[in-house]
KOLMIRO-264523 format. One record per atom (N, C-alpha, C): residue number from 1; z, y, x. Coordinates in steps of 0.02 Angstrom, whole numbers. Each point is the difference from the previous one (the first is absolute). Layout:
// KOLMIRO-264523
NUM, Z, Y, X
...
// end
This chain:
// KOLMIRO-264523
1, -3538, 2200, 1031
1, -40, -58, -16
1, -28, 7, -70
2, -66, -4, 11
2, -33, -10, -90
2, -13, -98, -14
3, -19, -3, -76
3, -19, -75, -11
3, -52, 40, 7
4, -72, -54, 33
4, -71, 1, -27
4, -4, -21, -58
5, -78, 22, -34
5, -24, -30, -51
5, -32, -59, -8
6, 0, -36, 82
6, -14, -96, -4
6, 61, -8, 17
7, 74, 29, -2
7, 63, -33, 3
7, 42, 7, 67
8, -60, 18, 41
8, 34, -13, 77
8, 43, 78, 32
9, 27, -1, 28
9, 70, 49, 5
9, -45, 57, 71
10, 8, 62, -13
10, -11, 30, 47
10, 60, 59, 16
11, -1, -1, 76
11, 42, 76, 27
11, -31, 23, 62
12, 19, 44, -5
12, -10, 38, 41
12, 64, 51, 74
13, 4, -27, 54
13, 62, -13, 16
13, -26, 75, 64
14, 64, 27, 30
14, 42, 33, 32
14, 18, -47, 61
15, -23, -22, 82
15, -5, -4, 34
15, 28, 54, 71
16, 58, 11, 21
16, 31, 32, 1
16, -15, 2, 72
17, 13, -62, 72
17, -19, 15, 52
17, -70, -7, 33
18, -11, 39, 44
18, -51, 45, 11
18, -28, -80, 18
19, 17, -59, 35
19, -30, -48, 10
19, -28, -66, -56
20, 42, 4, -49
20, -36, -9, -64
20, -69, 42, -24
21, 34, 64, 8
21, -82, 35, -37
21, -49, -12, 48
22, 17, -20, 49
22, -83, -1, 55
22, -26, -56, -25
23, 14, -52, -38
23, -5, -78, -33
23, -35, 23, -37
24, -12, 66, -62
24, -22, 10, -41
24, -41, 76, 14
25, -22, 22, 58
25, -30, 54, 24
25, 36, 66, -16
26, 50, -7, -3
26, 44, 56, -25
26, -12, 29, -82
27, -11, -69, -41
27, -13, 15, -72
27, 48, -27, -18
28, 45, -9, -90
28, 25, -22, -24
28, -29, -110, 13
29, 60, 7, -12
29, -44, -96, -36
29, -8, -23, -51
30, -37, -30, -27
30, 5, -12, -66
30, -4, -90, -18
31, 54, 0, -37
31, 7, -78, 1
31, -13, -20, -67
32, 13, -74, -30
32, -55, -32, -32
32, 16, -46, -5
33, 33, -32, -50
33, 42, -86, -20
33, -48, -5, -77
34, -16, -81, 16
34, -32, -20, -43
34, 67, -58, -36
35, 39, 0, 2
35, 66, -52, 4
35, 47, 27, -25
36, 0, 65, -26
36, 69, 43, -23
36, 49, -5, 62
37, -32, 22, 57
37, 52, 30, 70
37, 17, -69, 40
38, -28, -61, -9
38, 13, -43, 43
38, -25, -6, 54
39, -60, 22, -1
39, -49, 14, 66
39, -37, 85, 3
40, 17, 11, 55
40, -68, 65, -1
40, -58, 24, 33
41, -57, 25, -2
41, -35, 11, 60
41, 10, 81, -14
42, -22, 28, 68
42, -8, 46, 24
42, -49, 43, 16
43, -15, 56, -8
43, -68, 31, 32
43, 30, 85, 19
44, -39, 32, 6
44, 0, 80, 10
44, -17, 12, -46
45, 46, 66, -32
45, -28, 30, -44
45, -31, 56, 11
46, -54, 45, -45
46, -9, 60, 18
46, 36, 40, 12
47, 64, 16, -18
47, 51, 42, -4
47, 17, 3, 74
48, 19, 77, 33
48, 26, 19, 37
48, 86, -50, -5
49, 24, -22, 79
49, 75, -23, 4
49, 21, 64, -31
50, 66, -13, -20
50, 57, 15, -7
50, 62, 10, 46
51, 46, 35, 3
51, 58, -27, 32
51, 65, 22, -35
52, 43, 11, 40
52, 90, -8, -20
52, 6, 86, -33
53, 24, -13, -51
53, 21, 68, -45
53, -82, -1, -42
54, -20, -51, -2
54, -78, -3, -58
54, 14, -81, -30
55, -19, 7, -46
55, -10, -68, -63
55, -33, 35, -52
56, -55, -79, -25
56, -62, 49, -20
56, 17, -48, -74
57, -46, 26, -64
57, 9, -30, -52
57, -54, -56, -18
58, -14, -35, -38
58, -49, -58, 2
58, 16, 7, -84
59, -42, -1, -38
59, 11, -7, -76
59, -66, -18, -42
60, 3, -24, -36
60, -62, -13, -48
60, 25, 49, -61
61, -67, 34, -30
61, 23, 52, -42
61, -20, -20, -65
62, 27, 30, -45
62, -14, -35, -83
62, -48, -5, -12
63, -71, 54, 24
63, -65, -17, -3
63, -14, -25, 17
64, 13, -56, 57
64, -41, -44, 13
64, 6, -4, 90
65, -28, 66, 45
65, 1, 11, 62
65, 68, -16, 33
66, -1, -23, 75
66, 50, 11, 47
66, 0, 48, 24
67, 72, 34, 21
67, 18, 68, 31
67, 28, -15, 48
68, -17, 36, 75
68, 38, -11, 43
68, 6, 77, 3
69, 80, 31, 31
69, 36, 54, 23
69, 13, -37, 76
70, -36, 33, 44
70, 31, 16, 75
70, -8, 71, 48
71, 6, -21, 46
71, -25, 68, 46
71, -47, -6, 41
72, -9, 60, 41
72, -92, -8, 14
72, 44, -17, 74
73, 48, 16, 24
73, 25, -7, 80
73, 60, -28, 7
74, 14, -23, 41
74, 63, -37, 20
74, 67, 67, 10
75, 55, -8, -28
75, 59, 53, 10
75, 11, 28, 74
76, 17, -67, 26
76, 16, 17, 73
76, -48, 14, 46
77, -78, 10, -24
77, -37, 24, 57
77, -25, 65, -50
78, 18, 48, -43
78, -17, 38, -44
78, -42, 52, 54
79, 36, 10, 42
79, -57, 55, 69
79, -67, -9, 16
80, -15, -62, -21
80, -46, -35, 49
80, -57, -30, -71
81, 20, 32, -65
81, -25, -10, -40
81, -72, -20, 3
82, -35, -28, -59
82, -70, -12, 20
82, -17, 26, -73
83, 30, -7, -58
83, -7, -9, -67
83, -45, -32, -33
84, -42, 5, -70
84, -57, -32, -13
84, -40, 35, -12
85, -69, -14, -49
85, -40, 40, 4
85, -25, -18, -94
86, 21, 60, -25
86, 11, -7, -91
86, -88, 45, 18
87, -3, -13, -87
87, -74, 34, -45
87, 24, 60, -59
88, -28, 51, 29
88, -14, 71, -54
88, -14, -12, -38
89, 21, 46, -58
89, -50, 4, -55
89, -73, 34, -7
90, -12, 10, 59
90, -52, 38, 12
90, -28, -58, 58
91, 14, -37, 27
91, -39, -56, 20
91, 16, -25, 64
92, 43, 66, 45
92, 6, 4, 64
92, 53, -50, 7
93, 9, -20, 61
93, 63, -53, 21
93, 37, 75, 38
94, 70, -36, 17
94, 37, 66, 21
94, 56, -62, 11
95, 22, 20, 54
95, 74, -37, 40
95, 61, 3, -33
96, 31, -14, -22
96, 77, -14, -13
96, 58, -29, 19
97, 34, 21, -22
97, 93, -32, 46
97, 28, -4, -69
98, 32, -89, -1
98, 81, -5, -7
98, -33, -24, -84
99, 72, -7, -43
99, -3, -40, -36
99, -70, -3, -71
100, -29, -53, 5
100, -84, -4, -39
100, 16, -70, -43
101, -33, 20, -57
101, -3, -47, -28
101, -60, -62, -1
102, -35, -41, -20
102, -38, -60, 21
102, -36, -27, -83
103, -51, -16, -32
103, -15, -21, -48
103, -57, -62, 30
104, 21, -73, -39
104, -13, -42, -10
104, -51, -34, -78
105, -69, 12, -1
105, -3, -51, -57
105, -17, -63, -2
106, 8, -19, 54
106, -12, -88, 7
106, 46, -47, 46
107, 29, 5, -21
107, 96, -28, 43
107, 10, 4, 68
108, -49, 61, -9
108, 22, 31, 98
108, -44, -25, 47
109, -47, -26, -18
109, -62, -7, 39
109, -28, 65, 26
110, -12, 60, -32
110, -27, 49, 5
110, 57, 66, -28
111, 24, 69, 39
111, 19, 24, -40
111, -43, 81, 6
112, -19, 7, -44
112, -74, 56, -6
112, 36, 63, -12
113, 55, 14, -33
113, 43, 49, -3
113, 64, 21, 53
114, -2, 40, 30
114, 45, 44, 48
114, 26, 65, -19
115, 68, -16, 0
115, 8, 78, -12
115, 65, 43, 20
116, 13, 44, 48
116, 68, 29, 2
116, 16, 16, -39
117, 68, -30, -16
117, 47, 20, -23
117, 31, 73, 0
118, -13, 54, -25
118, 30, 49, 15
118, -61, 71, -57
119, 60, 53, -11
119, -16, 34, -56
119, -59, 58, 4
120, 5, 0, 81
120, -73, 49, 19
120, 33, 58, 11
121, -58, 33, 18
121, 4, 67, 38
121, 4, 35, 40
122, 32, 47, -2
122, 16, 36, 91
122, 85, -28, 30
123, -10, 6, 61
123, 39, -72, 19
123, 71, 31, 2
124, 73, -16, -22
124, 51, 4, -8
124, 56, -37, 37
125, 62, -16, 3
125, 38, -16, 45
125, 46, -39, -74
126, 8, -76, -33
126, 47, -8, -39
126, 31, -76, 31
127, 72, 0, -15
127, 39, -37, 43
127, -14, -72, -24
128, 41, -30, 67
128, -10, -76, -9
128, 50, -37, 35
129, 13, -57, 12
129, 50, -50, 18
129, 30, 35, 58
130, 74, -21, 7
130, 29, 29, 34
130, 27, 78, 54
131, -34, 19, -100
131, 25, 83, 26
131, -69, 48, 23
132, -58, -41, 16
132, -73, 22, 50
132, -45, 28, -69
133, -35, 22, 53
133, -42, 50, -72
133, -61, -38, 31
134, -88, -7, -54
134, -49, -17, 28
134, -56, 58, -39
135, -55, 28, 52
135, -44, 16, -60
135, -37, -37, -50
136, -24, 49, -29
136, -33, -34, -68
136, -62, 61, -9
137, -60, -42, -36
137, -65, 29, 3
137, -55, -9, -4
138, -63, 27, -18
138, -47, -46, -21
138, -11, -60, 51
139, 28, -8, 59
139, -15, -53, 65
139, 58, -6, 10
140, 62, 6, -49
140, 60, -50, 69
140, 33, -17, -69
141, 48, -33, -3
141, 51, -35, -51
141, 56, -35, 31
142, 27, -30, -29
142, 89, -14, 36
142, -31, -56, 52
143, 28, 0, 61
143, 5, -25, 52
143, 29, -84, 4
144, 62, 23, -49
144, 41, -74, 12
144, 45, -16, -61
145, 26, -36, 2
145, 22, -22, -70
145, 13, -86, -23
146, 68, -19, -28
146, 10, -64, -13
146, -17, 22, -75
147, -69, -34, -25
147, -44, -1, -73
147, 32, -46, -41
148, -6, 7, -64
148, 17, -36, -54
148, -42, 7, -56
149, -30, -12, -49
149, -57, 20, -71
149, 17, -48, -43
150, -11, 41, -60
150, -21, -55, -74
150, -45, 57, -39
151, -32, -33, -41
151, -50, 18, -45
151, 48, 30, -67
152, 4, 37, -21
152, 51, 29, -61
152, -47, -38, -72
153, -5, 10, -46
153, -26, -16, -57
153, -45, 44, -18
154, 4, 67, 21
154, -60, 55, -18
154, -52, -5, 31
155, -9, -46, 74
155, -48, -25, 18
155, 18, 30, 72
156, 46, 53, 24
156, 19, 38, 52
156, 42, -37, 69
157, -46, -6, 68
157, 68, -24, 43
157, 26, 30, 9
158, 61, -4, 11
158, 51, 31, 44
158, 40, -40, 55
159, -8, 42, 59
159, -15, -14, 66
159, 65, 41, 29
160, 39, -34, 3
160, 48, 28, 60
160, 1, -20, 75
161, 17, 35, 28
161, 11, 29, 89
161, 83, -24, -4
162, 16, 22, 83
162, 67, 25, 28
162, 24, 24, -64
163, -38, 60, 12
163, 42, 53, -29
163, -66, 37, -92
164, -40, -37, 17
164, -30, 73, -52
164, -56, -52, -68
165, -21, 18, -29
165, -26, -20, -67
165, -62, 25, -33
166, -55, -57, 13
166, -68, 7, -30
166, -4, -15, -60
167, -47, 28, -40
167, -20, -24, -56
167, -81, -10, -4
168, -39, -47, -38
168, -80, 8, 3
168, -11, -55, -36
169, -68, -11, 3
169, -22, -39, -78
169, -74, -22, 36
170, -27, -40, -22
170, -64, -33, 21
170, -68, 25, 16
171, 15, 44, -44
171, -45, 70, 12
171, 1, 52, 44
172, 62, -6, 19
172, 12, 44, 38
172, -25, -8, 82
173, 16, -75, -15
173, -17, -29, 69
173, -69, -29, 26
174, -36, 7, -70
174, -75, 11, 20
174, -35, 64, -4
175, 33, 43, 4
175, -43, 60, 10
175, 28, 42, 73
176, -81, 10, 9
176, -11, 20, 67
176, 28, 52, 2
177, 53, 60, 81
177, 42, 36, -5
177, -59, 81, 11
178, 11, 30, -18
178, -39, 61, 30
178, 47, 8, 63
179, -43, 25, 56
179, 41, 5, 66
179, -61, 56, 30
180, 19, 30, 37
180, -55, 51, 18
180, -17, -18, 54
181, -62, 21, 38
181, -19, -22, 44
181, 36, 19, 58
// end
């Protein structure tokens, strides 16, 4: 949950059975108290659902923007993946899987920044919750993960998983990834 900047409370929620997400087209929901949590409405969010062994982060960052950390696919249908569809630095869109980060500069009305989470490259095998390994690569990043973040004082989040530990900075998360075609 973030405060807005007219006061009113936003989250962004984890909808777990498959008959809830059809309520919200199989997107996250995103709720909305003007009352400090006495009442809420509801809508769809852009965000791909979520499910069980995923929790995503919601934060407002010292500069100013909201950050959302989730995943591009639901855990338990990971086969059947769809992922999203991120921007090159070279201009091209290109598909991705699994955990992405989200940039907000107007309290989540719009978020113009997308970006996987993950260190690049040629794709590797490094472990994750309960013993499982996931790749990693310019197109895939951790799969699943109970998230946690805070903003450090150097200006750096740090973003923990299950099991493993991001670091990145505002900049980081607006610049476009080189990814090859």
């Amino acid at each position: 949950m973030v405060q807005l900047k007219d006061g009113r409370i936003m989250a962004i929620s984890r909808l777990d059975k498959p008959e809830d997400q059809a309520k919200f087209s199989q997107q996250d929901a995103r709720q909305s108290s003007a009352d400090l949590g006495k009442t809420w409405s509801y809508e769809e969010s852009e965000f791909p659902a979520i499910s069980s062994v995923q929790r995503h982060v919601l934060m407002r960052l010292h500069e100013g923007p909201l950050l959302l950390c989730s995943f591009t696919d639901q855990r338990r249908d990971w086969d059947k993946r769809v992922g999203m569809d991120f921007k090159a630095a070279d201009g091209h869109e290109f598909k991705g899987f699994g955990l992405f980060a989200a940039l907000s500069f107007d309290d989540g009305k719009t978020w113009p920044f997308k970006k996987l989470v993950t260190p690049g490259g040629p794709g590797r095998d490094v472990p994750s919750i309960d013993r499982n390994h996931f790749p990693i690569s310019d197109t895939e990043a951790e799969s699943c993960g109970y998230m946690a973040a805070t903003q450090t004082r150097d200006g750096n989040v740090q973003l923990i998983s299950s099991k493993n530990h991001y670091v990145f900075n505002l900049a980081w998360l607006k610049e476009l990834p080189a990814v090859a075609k």
